[in-house]
C-alpha positions as CSV (number, residue, x, y, z in Angstrom):
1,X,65.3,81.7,73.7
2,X,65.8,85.1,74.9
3,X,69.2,85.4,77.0
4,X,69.0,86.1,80.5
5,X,70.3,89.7,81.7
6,X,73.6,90.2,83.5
7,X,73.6,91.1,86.9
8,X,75.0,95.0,87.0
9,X,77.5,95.2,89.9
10,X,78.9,98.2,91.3
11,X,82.4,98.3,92.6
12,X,83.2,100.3,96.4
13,X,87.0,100.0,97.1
14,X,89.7,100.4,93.8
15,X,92.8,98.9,95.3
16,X,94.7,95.4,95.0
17,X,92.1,92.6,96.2
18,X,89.4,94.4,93.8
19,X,92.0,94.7,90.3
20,X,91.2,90.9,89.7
21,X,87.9,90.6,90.8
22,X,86.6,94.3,88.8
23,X,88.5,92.3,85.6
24,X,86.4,89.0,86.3
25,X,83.2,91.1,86.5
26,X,83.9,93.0,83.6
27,X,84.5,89.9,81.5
28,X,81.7,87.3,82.6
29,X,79.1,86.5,80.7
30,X,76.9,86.6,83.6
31,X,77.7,90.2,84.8
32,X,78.2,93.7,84.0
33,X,80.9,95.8,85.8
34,X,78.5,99.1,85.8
35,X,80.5,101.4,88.1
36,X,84.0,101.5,90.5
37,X,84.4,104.0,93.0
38,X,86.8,104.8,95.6
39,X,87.6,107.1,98.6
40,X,90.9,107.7,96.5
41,X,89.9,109.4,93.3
42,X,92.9,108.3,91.5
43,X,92.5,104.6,92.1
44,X,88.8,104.7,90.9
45,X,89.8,106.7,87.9
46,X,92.7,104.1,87.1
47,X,90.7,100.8,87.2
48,X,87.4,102.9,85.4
49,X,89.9,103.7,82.5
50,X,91.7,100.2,82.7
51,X,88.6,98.3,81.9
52,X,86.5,101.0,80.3
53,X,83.6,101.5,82.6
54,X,82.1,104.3,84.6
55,X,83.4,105.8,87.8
56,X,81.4,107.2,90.7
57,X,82.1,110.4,93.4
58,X,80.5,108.5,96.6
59,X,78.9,105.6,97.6
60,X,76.1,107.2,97.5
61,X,76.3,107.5,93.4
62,X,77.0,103.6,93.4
63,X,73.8,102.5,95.9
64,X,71.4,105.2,93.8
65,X,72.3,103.8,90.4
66,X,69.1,101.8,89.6
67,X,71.6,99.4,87.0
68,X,73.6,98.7,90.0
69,X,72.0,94.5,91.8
70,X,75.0,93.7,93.3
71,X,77.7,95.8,95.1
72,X,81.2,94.3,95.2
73,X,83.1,95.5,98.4
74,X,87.1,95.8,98.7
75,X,88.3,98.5,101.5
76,X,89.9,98.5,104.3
77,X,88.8,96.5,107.3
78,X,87.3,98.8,109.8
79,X,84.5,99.6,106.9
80,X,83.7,97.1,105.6
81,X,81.0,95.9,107.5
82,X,79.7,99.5,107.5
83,X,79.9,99.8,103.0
84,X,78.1,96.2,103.4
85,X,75.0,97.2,106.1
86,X,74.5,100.4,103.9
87,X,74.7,98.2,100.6
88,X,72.3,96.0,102.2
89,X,70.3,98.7,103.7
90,X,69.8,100.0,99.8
91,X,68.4,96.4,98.8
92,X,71.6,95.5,96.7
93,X,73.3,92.1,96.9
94,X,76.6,92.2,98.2
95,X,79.9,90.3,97.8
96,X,81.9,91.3,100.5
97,X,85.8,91.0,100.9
98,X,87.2,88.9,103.7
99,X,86.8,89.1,106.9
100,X,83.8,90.7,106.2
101,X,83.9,92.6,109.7
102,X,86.3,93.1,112.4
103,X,83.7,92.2,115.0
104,X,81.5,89.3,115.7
105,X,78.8,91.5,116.3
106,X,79.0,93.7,113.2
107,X,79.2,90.2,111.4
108,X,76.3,89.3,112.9
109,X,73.9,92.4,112.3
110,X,75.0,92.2,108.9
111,X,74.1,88.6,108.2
112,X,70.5,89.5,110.4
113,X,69.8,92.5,108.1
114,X,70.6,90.5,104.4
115,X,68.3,88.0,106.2
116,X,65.7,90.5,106.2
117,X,65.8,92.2,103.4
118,X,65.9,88.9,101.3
119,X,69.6,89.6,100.2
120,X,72.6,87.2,99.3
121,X,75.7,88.2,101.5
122,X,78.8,86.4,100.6
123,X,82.3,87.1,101.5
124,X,84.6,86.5,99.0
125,X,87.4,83.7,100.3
126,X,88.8,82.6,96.8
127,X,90.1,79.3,98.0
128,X,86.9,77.8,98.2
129,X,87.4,77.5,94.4
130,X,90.8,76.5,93.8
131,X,90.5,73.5,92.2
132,X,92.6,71.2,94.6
133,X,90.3,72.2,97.4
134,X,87.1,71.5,95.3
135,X,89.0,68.1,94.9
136,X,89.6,67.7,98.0
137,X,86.2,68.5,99.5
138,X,84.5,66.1,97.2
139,X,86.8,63.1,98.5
140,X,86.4,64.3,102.1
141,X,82.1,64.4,101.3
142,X,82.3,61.4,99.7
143,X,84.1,60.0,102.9
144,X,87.3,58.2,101.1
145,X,89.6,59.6,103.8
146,X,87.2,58.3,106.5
147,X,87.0,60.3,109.5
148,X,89.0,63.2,109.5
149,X,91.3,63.4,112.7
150,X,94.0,66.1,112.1
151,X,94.9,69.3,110.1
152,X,97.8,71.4,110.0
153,X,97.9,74.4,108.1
154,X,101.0,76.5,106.9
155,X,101.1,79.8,106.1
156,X,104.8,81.1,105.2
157,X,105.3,84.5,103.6
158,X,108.0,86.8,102.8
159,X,106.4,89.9,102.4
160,X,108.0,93.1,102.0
161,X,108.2,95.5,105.0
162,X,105.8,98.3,103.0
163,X,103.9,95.8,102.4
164,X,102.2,97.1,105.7
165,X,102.0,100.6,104.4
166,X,100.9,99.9,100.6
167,X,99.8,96.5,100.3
168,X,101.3,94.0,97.5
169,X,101.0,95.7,94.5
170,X,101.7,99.6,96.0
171,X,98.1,100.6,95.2
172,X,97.2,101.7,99.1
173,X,97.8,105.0,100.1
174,X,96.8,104.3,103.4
175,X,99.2,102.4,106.1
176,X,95.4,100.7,107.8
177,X,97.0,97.0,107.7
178,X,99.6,98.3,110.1
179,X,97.2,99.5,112.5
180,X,95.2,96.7,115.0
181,X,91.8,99.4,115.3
182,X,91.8,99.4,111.4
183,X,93.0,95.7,110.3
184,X,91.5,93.9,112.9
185,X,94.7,91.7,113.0
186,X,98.2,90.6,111.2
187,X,99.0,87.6,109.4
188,X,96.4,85.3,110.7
189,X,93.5,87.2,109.8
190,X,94.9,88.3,106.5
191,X,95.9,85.5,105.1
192,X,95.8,82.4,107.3
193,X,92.2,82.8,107.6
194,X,91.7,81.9,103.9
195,X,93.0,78.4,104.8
196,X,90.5,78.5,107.9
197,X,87.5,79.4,105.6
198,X,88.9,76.5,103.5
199,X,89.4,73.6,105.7
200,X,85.8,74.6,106.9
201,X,84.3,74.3,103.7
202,X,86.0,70.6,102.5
203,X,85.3,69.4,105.7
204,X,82.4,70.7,107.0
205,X,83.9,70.9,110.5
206,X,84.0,73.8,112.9
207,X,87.0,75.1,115.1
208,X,85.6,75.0,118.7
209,X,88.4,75.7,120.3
210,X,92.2,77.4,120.4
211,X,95.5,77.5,122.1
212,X,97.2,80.1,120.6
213,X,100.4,82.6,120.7
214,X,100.9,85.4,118.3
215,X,103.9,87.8,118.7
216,X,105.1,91.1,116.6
217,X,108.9,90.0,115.6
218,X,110.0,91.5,112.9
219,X,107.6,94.6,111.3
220,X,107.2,97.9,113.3
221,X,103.5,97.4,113.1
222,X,100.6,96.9,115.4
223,X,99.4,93.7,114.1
224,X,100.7,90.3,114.3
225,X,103.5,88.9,111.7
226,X,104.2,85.4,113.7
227,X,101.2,83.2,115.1
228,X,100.9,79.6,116.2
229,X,98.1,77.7,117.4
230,X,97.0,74.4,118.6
231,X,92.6,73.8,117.1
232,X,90.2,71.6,118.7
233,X,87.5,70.8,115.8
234,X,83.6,70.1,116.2
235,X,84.0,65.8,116.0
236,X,86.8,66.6,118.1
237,X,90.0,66.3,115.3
238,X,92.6,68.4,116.6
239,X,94.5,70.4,114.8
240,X,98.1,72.9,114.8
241,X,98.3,76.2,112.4
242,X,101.8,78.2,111.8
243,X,101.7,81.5,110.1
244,X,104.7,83.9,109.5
245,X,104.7,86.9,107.2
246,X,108.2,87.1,107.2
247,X,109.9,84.1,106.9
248,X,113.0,84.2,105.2
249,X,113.2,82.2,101.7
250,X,109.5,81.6,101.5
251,X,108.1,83.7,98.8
252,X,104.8,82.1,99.6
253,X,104.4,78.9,100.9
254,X,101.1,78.1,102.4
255,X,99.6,74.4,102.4
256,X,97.3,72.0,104.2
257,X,97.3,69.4,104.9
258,X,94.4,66.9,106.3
259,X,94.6,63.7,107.9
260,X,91.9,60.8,108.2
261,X,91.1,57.1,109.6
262,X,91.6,56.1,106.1
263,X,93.9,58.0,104.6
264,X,94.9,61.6,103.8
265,X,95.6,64.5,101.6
266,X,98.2,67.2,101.4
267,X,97.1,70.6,99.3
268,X,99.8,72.7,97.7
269,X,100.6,76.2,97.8
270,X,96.7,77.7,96.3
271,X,98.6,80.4,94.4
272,X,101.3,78.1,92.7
273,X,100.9,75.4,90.3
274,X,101.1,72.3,92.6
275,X,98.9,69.3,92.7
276,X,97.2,67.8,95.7
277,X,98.7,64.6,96.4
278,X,96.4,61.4,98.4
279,X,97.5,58.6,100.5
280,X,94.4,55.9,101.3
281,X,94.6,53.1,103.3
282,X,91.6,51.3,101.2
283,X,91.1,51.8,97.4
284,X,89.0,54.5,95.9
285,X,87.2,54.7,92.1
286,X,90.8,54.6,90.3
287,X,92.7,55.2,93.5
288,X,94.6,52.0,94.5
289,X,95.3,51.7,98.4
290,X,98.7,52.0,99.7
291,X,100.4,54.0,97.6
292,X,100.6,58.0,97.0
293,X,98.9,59.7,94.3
294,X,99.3,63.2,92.4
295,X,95.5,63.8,91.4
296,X,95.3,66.3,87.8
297,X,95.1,69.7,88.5
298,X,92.8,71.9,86.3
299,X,93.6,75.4,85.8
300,X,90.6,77.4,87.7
301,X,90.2,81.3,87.2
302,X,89.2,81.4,91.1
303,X,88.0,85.2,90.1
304,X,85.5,84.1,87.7
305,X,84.1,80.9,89.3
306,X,83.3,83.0,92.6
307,X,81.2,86.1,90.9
308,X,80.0,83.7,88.5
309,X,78.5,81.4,91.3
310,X,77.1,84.8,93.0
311,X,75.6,86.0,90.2
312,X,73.9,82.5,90.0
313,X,72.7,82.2,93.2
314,X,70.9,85.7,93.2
315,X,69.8,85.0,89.6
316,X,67.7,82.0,91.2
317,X,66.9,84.1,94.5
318,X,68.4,81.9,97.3
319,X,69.0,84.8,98.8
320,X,71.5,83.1,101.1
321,X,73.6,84.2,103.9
322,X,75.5,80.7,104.0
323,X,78.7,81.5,103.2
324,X,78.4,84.9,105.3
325,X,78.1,82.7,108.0
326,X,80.9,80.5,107.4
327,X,82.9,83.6,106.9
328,X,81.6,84.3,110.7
329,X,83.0,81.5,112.0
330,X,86.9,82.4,110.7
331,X,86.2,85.1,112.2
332,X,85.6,83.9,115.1
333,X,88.1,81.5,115.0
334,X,90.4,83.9,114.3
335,X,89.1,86.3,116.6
336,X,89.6,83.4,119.4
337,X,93.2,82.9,118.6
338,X,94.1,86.7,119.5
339,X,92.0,86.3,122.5
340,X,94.2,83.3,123.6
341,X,97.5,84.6,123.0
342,X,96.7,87.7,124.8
343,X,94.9,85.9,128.2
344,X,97.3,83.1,128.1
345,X,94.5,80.2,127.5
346,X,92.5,78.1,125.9
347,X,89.2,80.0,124.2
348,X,86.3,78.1,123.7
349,X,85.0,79.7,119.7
350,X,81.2,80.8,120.0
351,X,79.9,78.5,117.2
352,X,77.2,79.3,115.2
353,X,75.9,75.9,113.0
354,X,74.8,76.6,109.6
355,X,74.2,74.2,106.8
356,X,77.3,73.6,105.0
357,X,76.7,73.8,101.0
């Protein structure tokens, strides 16, 4: 049987969040890594060299290369709904870093124009396929913690203070993060909103509302680095979220935890090795009632599974803007937060339902 092709992506945006995600490309079986490219000339030339593929001048070189399906999209916030539109615009798929855009409405035309150009738009939230929250999801689906009533989600960080000015690993040479017109937002949008996206997905549920306060208390930056919020959900669970970027002794600790009629689960930190860990009130497959439970924990490469599961999907022309619009909802959620905290009330979320695969 002949073997199918591999889908040729093309890389826009070198730095830290695409040095995993260029290696899982470059490695699948189901793709080819054709081309990187980067405003920064240096970063493109490192990662091209690094994994032994081509580099490109301009976008321009990356959306005319006719090898070139898929474009994979890492850059600052402010563009990236404008890499993704042109992307789009130039018929390739496109897996877009979070948050995708910085405004509902950008997030919108984009999800309108993939829709009309037959396009899969994704945004790349790597959670989604951690394997405790796959776990997680398919005992929530399968309805073994009943009716879910409450989440709380953790997000404690102790970054460093450049980390505002060159990102985790030093690769940025631009301070953006630090800037509200360029990042959009601090802590909650950077990293809390992974556990939004998240919660969405293994439950299905939408925030409809938020309480919120966010505050600037410990970086010289523009952005938030402390947030806290009370969440009202779509079968009306409510729900509280904590976020600090700076938190003193927490090298990362982020978790969730979610709470149901019949029971309930608590999700470690995504980037450690921790297990989820289930309480049910009434017994479940091998799962005897009353007493807690450390499930097994497979090691995912969250990398791989997402472009594996993109290339698939545009391999059998769904051409879906699903998880684009799940993506839109964190951002409105988030978006609703920093409305909150700044008018001093509660922000209804402008929900848009969507089919939740």
């Amino acid at each position: 049987m002949r073997e199918a092709r591999k889908l040729g992506f093309g890389v826009i945006g070198c730095g830290t969040a695409a040095v995993p995600v260029c290696a899982a490309l470059a490695a699948s079986q189901t793709t080819e890594l054709v081309v990187v490219q980067d405003a920064n000339p240096d970063m493109a030339r490192d990662l091209s060299e690094r994994l032994g593929v081509r580099r490109a001048d301009t976008v321009e070189q990356v959306l005319g290369n006719a090898e070139v399906e898929a474009v994979y999209i890492a850059v600052p916030h402010q563009v990236l709904a404008q890499l993704a539109g042109q992307a789009l615009s130039a018929d390739k798929h496109v897996l877009v870093e979070k948050p995708m855009a910085i405004r509902l409405a950008d997030a919108d035309a984009l999800i309108a124009l993939a829709e009309e150009r037959r396009r899969t738009l994704d945004v790349f939230f790597q959670m989604r396929g951690i394997d405790p929250y796959a776990q997680a999801r398919a005992l929530v689906q399968a309805g073994a913690l009943g009716a879910i009533i409450g989440v709380r989600l953790q997000t404690l960080i102790d970054k460093r203070l450049d980390y505002w000015q060159v990102g985790y690993a030093g690769r940025s040479t631009q301070p953006w993060r630090a800037k509200k017109a360029q990042a959009g937002g601090g802590v909650v949008l950077m990293n809390t909103s992974h556990a939004l996206d998240a919660v969405q997905h293994i439950t299905g549920l939408d925030v409809v509302s938020v309480t919120a306060e966010v505050a600037t208390l410990v970086a010289d930056v523009e952005v938030e680095d402390t947030a806290a919020a009370t969440l009202r959900f779509s079968n009306g669970a409510v729900g509280s979220l904590f976020a600090g970027a700076h938190i003193a002794g927490a090298e990362r600790a982020e978790r969730t935890e979610l709470y149901g009629t019949r029971g309930q689960i608590q999700l470690p930190d995504p980037y450690g090795d921790g297990a989820p860990a289930v309480f049910l009130r009434e017994p479940w497959g091998e799962l005897a009632a009353g007493l807690w439970h450390t499930l097994p924990r497979m090691s995912t490469d969250v990398y791989a599974t997402a472009v594996e599961a993109f290339a698939h999907t545009v391999r059998l022309d769904l051409s879906t803007t699903v998880g684009a619009r799940n993506a839109r909802q964190t951002l409105a959620t988030v978006l609703a937060i920093y409305q909150s905290a700044a008018e001093r009330q509660t922000i209804q979320v402008p929900v848009r339902k969507v089919t939740h695969v």
